[in-house]
Backbone bond lengths (Angstrom), bond angles and torsions (degrees), N, CA, C in turn:
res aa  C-N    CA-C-N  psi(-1)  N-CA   C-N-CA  omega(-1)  CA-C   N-CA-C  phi
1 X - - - 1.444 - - 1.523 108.15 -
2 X 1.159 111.32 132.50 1.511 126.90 -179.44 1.402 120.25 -72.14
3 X 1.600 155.68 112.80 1.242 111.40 -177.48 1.742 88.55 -130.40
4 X 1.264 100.99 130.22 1.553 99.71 171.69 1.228 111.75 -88.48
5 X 1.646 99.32 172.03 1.628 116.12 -157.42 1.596 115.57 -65.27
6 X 1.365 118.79 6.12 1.270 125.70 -166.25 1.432 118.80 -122.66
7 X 1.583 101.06 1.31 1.588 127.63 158.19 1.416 94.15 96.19
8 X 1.682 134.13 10.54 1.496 129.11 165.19 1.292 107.98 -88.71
9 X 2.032 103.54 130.07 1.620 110.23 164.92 1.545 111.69 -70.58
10 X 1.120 125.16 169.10 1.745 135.61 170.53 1.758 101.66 -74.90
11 X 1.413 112.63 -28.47 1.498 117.35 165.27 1.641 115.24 -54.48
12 X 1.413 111.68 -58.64 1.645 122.44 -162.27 1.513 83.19 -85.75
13 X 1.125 148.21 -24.68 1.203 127.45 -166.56 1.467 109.29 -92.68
14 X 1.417 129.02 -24.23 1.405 119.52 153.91 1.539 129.14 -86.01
15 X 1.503 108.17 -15.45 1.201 96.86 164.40 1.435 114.86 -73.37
16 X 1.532 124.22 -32.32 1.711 112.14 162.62 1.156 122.94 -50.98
17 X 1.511 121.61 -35.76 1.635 111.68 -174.72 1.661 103.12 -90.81
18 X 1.355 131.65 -7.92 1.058 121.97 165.95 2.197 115.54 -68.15
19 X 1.101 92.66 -25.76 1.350 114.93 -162.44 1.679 111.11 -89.38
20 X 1.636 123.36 -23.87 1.170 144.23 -166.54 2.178 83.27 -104.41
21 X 1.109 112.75 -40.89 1.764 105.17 -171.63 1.072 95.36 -97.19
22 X 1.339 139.51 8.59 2.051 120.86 168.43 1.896 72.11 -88.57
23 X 0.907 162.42 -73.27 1.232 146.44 -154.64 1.472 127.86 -51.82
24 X 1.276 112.11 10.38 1.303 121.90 -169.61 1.472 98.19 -133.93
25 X 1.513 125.56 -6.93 1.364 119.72 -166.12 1.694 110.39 -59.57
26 X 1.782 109.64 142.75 1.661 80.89 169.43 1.631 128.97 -101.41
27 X 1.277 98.77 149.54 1.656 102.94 167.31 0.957 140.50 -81.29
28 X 1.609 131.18 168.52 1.809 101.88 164.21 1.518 104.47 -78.14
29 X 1.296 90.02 -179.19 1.271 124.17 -163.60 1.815 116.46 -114.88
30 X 0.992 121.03 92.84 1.300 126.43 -174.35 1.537 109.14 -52.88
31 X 1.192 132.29 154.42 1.731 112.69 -175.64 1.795 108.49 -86.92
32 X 1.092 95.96 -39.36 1.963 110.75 152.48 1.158 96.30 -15.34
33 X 1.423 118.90 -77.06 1.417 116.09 -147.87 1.430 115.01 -70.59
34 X 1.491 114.75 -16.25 1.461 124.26 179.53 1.293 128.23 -87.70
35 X 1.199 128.56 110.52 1.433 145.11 173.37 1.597 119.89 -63.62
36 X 1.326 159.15 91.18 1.233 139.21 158.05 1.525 106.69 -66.36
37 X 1.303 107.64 165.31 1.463 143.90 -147.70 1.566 116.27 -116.95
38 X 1.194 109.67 166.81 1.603 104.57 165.91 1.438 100.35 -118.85
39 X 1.486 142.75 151.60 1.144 119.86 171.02 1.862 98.89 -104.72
40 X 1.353 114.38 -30.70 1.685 104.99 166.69 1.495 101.21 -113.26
41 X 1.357 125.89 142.99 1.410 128.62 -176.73 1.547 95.29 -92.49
42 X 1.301 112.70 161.94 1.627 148.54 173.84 1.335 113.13 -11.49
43 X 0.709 128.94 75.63 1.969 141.18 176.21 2.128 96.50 -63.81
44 X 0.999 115.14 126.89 1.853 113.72 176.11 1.608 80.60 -130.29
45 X 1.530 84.44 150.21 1.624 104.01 -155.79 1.916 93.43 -159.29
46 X 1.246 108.71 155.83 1.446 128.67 165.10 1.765 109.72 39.68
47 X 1.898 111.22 45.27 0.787 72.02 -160.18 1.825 114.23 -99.23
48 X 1.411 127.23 -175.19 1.832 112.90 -153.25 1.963 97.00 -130.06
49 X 0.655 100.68 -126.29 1.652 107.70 -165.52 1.463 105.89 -128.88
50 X 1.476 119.84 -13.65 0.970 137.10 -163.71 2.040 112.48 -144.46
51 X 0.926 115.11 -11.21 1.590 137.06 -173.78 1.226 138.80 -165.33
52 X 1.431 113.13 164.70 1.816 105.87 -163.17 1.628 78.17 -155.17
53 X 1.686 100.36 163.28 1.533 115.88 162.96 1.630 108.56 -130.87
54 X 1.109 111.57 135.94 1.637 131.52 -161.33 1.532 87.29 -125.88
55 X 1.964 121.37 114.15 0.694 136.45 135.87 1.126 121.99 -112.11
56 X 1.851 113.95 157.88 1.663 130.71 -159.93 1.657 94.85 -169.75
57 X 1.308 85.55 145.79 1.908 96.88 163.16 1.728 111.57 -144.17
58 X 1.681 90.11 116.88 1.143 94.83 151.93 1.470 141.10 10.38
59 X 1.655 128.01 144.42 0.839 120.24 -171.74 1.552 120.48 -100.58
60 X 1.646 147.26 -109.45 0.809 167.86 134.32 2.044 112.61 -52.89
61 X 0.720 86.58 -33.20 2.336 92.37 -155.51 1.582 86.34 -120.32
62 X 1.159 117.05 137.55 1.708 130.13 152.46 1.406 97.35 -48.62
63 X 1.397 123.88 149.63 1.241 142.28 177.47 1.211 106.41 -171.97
64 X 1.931 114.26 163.57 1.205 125.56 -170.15 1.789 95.12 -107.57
65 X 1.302 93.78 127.02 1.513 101.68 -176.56 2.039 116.11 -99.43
66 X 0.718 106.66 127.69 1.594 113.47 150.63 1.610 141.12 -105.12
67 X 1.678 131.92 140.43 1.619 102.34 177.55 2.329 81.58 -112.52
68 X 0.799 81.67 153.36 2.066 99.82 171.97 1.305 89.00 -109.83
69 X 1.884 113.41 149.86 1.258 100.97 164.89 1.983 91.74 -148.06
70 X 1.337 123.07 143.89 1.633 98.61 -164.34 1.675 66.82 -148.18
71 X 1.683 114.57 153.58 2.058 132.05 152.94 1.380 102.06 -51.57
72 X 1.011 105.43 136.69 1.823 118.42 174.96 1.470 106.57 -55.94
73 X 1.769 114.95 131.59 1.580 95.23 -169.87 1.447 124.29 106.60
74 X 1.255 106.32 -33.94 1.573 112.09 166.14 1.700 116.58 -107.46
75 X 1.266 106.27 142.26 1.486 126.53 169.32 1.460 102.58 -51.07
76 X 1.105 124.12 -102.53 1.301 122.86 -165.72 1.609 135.58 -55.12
77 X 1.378 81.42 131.11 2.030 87.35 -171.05 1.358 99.28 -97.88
78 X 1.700 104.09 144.19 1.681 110.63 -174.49 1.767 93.97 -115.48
79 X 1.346 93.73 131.16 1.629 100.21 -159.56 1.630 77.63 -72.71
80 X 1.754 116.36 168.23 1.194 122.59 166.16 1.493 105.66 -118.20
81 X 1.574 99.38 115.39 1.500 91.17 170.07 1.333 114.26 80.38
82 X 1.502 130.41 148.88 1.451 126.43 170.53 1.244 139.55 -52.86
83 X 1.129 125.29 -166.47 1.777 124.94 -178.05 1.664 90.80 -97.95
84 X 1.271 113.40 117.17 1.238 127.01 153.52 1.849 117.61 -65.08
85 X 1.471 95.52 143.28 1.510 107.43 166.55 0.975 110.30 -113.07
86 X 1.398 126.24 116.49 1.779 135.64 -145.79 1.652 113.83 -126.63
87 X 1.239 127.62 88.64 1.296 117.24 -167.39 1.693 110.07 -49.07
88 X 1.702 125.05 164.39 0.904 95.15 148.00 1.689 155.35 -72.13
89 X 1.063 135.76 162.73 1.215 131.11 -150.44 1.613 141.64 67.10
90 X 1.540 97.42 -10.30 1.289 108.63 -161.52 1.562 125.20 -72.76
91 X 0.950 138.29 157.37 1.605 127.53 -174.16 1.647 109.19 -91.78
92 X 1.309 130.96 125.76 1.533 123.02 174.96 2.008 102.71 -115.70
93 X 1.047 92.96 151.41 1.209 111.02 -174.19 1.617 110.29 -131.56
94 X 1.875 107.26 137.76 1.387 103.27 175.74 1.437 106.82 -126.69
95 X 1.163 121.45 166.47 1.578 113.97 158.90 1.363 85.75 -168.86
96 X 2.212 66.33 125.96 1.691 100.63 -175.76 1.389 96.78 -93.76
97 X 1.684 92.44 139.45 1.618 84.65 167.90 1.693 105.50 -144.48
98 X 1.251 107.33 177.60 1.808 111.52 -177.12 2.052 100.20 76.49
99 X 1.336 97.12 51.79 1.330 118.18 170.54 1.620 111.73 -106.99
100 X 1.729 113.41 154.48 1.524 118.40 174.54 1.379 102.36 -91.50
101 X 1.700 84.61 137.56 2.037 86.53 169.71 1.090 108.09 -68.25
102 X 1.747 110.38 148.63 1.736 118.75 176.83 1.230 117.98 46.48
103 X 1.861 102.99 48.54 1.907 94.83 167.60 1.523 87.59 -128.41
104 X 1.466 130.05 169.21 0.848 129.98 -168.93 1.883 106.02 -110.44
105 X 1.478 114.01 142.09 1.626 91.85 179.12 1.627 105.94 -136.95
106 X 1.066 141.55 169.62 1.627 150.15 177.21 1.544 87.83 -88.51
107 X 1.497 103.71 156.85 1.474 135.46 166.56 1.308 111.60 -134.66
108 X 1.545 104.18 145.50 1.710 100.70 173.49 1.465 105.83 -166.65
109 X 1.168 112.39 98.42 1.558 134.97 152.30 1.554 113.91 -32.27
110 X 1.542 129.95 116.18 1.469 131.75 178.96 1.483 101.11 -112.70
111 X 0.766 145.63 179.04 1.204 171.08 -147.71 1.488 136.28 174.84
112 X 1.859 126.19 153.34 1.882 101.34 -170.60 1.449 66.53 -174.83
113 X 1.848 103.00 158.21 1.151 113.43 131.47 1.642 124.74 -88.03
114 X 1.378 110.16 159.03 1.689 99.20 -171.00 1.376 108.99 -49.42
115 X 1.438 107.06 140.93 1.881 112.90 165.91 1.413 101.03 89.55
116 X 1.653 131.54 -10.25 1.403 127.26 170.58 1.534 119.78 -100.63
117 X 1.044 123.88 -169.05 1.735 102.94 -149.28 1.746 81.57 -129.27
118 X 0.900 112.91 134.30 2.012 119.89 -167.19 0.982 112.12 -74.89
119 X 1.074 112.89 148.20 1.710 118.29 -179.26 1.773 91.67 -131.75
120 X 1.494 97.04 160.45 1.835 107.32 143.35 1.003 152.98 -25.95
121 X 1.159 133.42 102.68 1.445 118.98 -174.51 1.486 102.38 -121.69
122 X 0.996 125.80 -51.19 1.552 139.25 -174.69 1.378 122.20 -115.83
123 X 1.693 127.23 121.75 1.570 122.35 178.24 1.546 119.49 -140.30
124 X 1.072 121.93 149.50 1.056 110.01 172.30 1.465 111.97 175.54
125 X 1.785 144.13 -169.57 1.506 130.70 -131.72 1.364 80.16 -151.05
126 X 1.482 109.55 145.77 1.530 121.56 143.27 1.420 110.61 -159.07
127 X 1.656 106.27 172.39 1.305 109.86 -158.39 1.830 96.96 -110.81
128 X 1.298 114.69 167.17 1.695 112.48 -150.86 1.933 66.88 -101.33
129 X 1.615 114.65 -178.49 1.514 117.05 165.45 1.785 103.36 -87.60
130 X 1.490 91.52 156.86 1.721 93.93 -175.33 1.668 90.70 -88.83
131 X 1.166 99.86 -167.47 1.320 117.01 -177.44 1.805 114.19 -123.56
132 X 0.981 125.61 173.11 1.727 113.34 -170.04 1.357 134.49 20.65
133 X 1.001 134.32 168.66 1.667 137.95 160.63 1.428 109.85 -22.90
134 X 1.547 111.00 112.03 1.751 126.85 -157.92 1.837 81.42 -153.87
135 X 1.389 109.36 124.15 1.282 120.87 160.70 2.074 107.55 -86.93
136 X 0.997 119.24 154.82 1.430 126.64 -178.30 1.938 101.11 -157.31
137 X 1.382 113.72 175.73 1.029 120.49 -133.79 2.035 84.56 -141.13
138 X 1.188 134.66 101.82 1.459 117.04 178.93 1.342 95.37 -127.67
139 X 1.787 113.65 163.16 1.408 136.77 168.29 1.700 100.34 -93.68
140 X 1.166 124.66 142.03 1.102 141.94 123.78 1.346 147.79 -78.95
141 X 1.264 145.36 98.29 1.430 140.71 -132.41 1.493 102.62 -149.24
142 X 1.644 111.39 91.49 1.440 132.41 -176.12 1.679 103.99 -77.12
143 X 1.108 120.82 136.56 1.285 128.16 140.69 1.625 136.69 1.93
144 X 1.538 118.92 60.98 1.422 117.38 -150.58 1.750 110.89 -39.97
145 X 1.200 112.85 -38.34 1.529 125.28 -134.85 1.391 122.94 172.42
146 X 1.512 109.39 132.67 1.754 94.80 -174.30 1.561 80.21 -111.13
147 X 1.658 89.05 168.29 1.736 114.21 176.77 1.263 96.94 87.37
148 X 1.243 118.11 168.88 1.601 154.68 -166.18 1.611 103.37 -72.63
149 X 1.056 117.83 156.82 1.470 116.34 162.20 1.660 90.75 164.47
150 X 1.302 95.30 140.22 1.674 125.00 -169.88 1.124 110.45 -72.96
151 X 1.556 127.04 -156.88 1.376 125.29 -142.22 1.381 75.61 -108.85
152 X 1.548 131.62 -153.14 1.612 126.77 -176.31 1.315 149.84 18.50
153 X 1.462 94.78 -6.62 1.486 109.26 -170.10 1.734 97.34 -73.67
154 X 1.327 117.41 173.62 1.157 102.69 -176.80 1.886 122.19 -94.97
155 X 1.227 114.21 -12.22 1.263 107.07 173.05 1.744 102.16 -66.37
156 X 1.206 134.26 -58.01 1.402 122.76 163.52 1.651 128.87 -30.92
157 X 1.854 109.47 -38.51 1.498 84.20 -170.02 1.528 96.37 -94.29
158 X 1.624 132.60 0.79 0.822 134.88 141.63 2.174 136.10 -16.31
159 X 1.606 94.24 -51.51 1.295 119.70 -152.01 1.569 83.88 -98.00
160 X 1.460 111.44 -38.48 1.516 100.05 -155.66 1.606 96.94 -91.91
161 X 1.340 131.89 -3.03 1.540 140.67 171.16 1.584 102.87 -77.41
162 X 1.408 109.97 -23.81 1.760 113.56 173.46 1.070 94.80 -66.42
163 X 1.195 104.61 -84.72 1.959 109.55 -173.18 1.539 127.09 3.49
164 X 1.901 85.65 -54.60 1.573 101.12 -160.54 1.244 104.24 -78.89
165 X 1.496 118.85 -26.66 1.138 104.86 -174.67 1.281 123.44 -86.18
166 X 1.685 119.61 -13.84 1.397 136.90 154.85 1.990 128.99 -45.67
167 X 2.134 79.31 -45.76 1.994 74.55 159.27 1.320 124.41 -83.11
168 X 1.338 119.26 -39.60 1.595 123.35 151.89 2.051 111.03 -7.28
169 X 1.653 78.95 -79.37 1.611 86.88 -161.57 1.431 118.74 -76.09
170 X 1.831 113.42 17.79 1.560 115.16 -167.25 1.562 129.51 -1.88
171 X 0.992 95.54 76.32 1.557 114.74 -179.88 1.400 117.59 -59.50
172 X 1.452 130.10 152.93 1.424 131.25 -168.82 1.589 102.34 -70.81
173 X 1.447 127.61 -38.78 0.922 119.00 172.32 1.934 109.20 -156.00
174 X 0.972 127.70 154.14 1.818 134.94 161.37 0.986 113.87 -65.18
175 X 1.154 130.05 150.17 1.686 133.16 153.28 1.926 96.52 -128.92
176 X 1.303 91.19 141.94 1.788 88.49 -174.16 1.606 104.06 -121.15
177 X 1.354 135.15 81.09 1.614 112.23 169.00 1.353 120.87 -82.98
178 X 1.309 102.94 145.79 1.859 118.83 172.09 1.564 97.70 91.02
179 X 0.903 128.15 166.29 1.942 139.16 -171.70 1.973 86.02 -89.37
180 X 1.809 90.64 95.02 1.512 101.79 146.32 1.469 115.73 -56.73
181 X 1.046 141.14 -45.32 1.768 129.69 -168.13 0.987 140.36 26.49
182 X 1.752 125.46 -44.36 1.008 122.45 147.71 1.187 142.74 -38.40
């Protein structure tokens, strides 16, 4: 019997590392338990008075994809379209259509592996285009400053007093020129 200088036998010392790797052994994997992913989230594109296009790609794992799309305000989401079978990586594309001009609605991307029941992965709101003479409310947000400058300095608390006053004034939409970054 071996005993090193630190009072461990070569016995107790593999039965610990035998005992530390049954805890690591792997199992299966129920499909329940598995989540797919998005690897780019929800791109909205072209959108009209009457329609929008919702692109996304896939994550890592083939999965069956869905987009929901329901008016801001209402309970029920009307899935669009069937359950896609989505390789991984692959790009899916929707376009919703038989929408009201200038109403606003939720989106929400589900996700599954086959035979598991979908959940959420991705959500978020936009507004359809109105139709005729519609006043709206926008930020403009120029380019504070070029070069570096740290946290407190004042071109920063400058930029970040914009901000606030941008969520304050929830504007219909931002426009950002020059690399905000800060």
């Amino acid at each position: 019997m071996t005993i090193w200088s630190n009072g461990l036998t070569r016995r107790s010392f593999l039965k610990g590392l035998a005992g530390a790797s049954a805890l690591a052994l792997p199992r299966a994997v129920r499909a329940s338990e598995l989540s797919p992913t998005l690897s780019l989230l929800p791109f909205l594109a072209r959108p009209t008075t009457e329609s929008i296009l919702v692109n996304a790609r896939n994550g890592h794992m083939d999965a069956m994809v869905q987009l929901r799309v329901r008016p801001l305000g209402e309970m029920r989401w009307m899935p669009h379209g069937p359950e896609l079978d989505v390789r991984a990586g692959e790009f899916v594309n929707w376009s919703v259509d038989g929408l009201d001009g200038g109403r606003a609605y939720e989106y929400q991307v589900r996700t599954a592996v086959p035979g598991a029941e979908l959940g959420p992965v991705a959500q978020g709101r936009f507004t359809t285009q109105r139709s005729g003479e519609v006043s709206f409310d926008a930020a403009l947000i120029t380019d504070a400053h070029t070069g570096a400058f740290t946290d407190g300095t004042g071109p920063i608390e400058v930029l970040d007093e914009v901000i606030r006053n941008v969520r304050r004034d929830r504007p219909d939409f931002v426009i950002a020129l020059g690399d905000n970054v800060a």
